[in-house]
N, C-alpha and C positions, 0 to 999 in steps of 0.2 A: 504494500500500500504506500500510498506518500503522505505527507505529515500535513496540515492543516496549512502552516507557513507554504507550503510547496503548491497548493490547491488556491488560495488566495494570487499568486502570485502569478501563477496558471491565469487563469480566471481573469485577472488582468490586464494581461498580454496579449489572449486569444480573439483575433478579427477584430481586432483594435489598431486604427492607426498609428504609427508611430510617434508624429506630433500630437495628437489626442494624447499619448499618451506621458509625454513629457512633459506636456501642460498638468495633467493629475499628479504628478509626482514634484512637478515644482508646487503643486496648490496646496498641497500633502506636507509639504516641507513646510511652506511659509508659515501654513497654520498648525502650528504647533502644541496648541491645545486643542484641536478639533472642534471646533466652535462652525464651522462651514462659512466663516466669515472672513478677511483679511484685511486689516487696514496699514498702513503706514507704519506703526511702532511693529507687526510681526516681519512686515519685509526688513525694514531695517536690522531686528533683532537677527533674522533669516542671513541675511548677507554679511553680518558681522561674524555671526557665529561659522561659518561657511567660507568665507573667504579671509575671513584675519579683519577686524579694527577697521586699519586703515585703507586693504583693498575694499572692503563691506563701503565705508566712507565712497572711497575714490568710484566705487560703480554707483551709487546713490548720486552722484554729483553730475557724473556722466548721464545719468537716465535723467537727469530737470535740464539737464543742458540738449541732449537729443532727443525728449519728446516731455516738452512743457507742458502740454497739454495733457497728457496719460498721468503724467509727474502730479497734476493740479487736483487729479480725478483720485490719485491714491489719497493726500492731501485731507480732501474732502467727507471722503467717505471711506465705509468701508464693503467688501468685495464680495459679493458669494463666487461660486466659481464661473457660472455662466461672466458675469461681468469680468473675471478675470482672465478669462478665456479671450475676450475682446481684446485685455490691454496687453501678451503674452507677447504679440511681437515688440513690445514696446521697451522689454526688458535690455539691458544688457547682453548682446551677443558672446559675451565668457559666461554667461547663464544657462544661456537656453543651449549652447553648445555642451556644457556639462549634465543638462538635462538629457539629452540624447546619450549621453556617453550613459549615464546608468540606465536610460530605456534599452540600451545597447548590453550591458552588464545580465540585467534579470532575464533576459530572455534565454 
């Protein structure tokens, strides 16, 4: 048989897009108390803890600098996933490119 961890993880991956599915594992990340909501202090807390300090910093500054407007929308509110799903290209490409790398890992 395979262990429960191994059937979720399945279950996951299966007839599932690839970007679909790095978008779920970054949304997974960010909320970190599973609340299905994300505002501004979980990404930030998300990319500090993830990338060190002052890279977490340095892509936060990068993201109001190339998309002011997505930047203004975290800012504001906070995100269920559909919404986040909208702002996901908007993220830092060292983000969404390490999101692939572990949609690339679990499979």
């Amino acid at each position: 048989g395979i262990s429960f961890h191994e059937f979720v993880r399945f279950h996951l991956t299966i007839d599932r897009p690839a970007e679909l599915l790095a978008m779920e594992i970054a949304f997974q990340l960010v909320d970190r108390v599973h609340r299905g909501r994300v505002g501004m202090n979980e990404l930030r807390y998300f990319l500090r803890e993830f990338y060190g300090k002052e890279q977490g910093t340095d892509l936060l500054t990068k993201m109001a600098l190339d998309s002011p407007k997505a930047m203004s929308k975290w800012m504001k509110e906070e995100l269920n996933f559909k919404e986040f799903q909208a702002l996901y290209p908007d993220l830092p490409a060292e983000v969404k490119a390490d999101m692939e790398l572990l949609v690339q890992q679990s499979k």
